[in-house]
Each structure stands twice: as C-alpha cells, then as structure tokens.
C-alpha positions in Angstrom: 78.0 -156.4 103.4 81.0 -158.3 105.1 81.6 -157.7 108.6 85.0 -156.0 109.4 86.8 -158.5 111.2 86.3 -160.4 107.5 87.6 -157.8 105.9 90.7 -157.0 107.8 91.3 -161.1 107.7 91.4 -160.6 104.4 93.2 -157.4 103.7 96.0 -159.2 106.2 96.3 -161.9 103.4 96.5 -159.9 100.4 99.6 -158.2 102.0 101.4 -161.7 102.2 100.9 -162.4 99.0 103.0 -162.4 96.1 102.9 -160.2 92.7 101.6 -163.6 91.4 99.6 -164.5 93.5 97.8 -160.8 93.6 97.4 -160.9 89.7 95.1 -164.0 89.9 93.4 -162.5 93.0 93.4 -159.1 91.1 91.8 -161.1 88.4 89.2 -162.4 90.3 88.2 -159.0 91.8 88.1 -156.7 88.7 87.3 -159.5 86.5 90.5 -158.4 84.4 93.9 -159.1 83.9 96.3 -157.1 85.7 98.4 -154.7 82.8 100.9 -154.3 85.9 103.3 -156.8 87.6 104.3 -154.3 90.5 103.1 -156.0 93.8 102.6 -152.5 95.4 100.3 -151.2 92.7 98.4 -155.0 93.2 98.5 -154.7 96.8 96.6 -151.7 96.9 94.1 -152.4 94.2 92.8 -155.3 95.5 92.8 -154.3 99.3 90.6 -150.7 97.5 88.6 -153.3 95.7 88.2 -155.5 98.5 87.0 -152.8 100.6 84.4 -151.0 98.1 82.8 -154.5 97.3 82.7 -154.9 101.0 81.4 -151.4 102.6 80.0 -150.4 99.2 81.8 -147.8 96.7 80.3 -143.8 96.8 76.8 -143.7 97.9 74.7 -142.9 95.1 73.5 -139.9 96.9 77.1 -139.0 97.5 77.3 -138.8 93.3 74.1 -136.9 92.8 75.5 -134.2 95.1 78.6 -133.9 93.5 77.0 -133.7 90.4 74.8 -130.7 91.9 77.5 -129.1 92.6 79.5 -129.5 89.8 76.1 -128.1 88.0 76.6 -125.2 90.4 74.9 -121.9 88.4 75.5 -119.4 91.4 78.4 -118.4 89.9 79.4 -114.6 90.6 79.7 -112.6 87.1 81.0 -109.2 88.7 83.7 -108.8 91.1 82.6 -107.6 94.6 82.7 -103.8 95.3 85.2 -104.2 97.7 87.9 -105.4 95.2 90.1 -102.3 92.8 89.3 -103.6 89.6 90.4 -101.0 86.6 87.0 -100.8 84.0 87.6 -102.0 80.7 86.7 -98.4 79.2 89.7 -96.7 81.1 93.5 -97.6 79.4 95.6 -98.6 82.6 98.4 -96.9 83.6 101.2 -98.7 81.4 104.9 -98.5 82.8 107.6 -98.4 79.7 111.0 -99.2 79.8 113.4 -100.0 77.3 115.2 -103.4 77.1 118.9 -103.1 77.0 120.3 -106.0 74.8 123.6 -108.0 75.7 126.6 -106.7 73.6 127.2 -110.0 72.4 125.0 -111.2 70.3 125.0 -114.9 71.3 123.2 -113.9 75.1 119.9 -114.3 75.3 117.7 -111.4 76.5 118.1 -110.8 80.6 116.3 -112.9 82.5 116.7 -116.1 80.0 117.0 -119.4 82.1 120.1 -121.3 80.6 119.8 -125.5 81.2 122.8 -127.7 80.9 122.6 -131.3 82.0 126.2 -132.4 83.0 127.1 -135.8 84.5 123.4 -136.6 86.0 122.5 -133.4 87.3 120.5 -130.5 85.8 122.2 -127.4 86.4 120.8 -123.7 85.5 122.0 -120.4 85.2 119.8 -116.9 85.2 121.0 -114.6 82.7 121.6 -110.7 83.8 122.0 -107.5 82.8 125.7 -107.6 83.6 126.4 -111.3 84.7 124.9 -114.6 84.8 123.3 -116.0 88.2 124.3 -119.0 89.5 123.6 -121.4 92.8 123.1 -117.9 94.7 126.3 -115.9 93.4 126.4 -113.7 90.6 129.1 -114.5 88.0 131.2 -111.8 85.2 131.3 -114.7 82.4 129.8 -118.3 81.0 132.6 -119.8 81.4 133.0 -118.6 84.9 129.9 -120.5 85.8 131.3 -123.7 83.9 134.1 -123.7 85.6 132.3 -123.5 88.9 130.0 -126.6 87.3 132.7 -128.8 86.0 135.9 -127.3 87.7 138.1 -127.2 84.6 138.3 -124.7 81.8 135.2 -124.9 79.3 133.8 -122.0 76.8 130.7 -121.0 78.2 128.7 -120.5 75.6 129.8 -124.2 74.5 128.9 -125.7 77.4 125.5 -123.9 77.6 124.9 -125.0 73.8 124.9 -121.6 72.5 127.5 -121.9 70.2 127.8 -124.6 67.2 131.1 -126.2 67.7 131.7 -126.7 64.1 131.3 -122.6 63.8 134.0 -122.3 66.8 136.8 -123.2 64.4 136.1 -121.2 61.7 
C-alpha cells in the first residue's frame, strides 16, 4: 500500500502529462495499449488505476455481499393488501371510444409525432384532431407549421415527408 502523499505526488504528474506521454504510462499500468488517444479518457484511467493498485480495488468482502444480494430470494410474489390490484378472474372495466380518422388520407392518426430535421435542428410537430401542435401553439395546417419552421411558403406534407415529390406533379 503506497502512502497518500505518494499517491497524490503522483496523480499531480499524470495530469501534466501529455496524451503521449499517458499512453506509455497507460501502458505500463494496465499492461495494454491504450485503443484511445484522448488525454481526458487517459487522464482518468491511469489516475483510477493508480489509485486501485495503490488503496486496493473492491474488498473482496465488498464482492461477496454484492453477490448476496444480487442472489436475493426474498422476493415478494403477491402485492401487499394495502395496494387495489384488479384479480385476474374479474374482466376490468374497459373504456371504448371510437377513433376519428383525419379526412385526408395522407395524416397520420392523432397523436402521431411528425420529425423534420431542417438546417441542424430537429424540429417536431404533434398531430391533432383538428390541427397540428407545434413549439406550444396549435396550428390549422402543415404548411402553417413550415412556414413557422422555415419562414417561407413550403407544402406541409412535403416538408414533413409525407408526400412523394415525384407523385406531387402528377
């Protein structure tokens, strides 16, 4: 075991070296050579290694317990009597609705997530009943919210991929 004022004397050199300089020392630890040339990644792989060989890595005790509990068998196999759980034997109350589909047949159902990366930046819009969410406002058309995106005059469903641009034309 190396005393502490060793250690942080040589913790304080690792950080002055260089990514070359911490490959060959990262070599020397782990008795391997380094797959990465980041100095940070070194730095702190060596100054880790440094300390386990110094203080000692997990106790072994420290492992066995961890394996005891990971071994755990006091597992609970039937929810406390405090909690409403419905029994399997009853059918649960089932709430029906209908789902109303968009009139145009190019939507997906409400509550479809559209993405659209434009220019760096990953925009998305909710789709609605009657509208299309879109950075907190609700908006009557596609194209509505592409102009908002892009601040010209776009087909929505184009800019939202929906639509083959070939099929546009026809």
């Amino acid at each position: 075991m190396v005393a502490g004022t060793d250690i942080a004397r040589e913790l304080a050199a690792i950080e002055k070296m260089t990514a070359r300089q911490l490959q060959v020392k990262y070599r020397e630890l782990f008795s391997e050579e380094s797959r990465s040339g980041n100095r940070q990644w070194l730095l702190r792989r060596c100054a880790w290694r440094v300390q386990a060989l110094a203080e000692g890595d997990l106790s072994e005790r420290a492992k066995r317990r961890a394996e005891e509990l990971a071994r755990d068998v006091d597992i609970r196999l039937r929810p406390p009597a405090s909690m409403n759980v419905v029994p399997l034997n009853r059918p649960a109350q089932v709430r029906r609705s209908t789902i109303r589909r968009n009139l145009d047949a190019r939507l997906p159902m409400p509550g479809t997530r559209l993405k659209r990366t434009y220019k760096g930046h990953v925009y998305e819009v909710e789709v609605l009943d009657k509208g299309f969410f879109y950075d907190g406002e609700i908006y009557h058309s596609l194209t509505a919210v592409a102009h908002a995106i892009n601040g010209g005059h776009w087909n929505g469903f184009l800019f939202f991929g929906l639509t083959d641009p070939r099929k546009e034309n026809e």
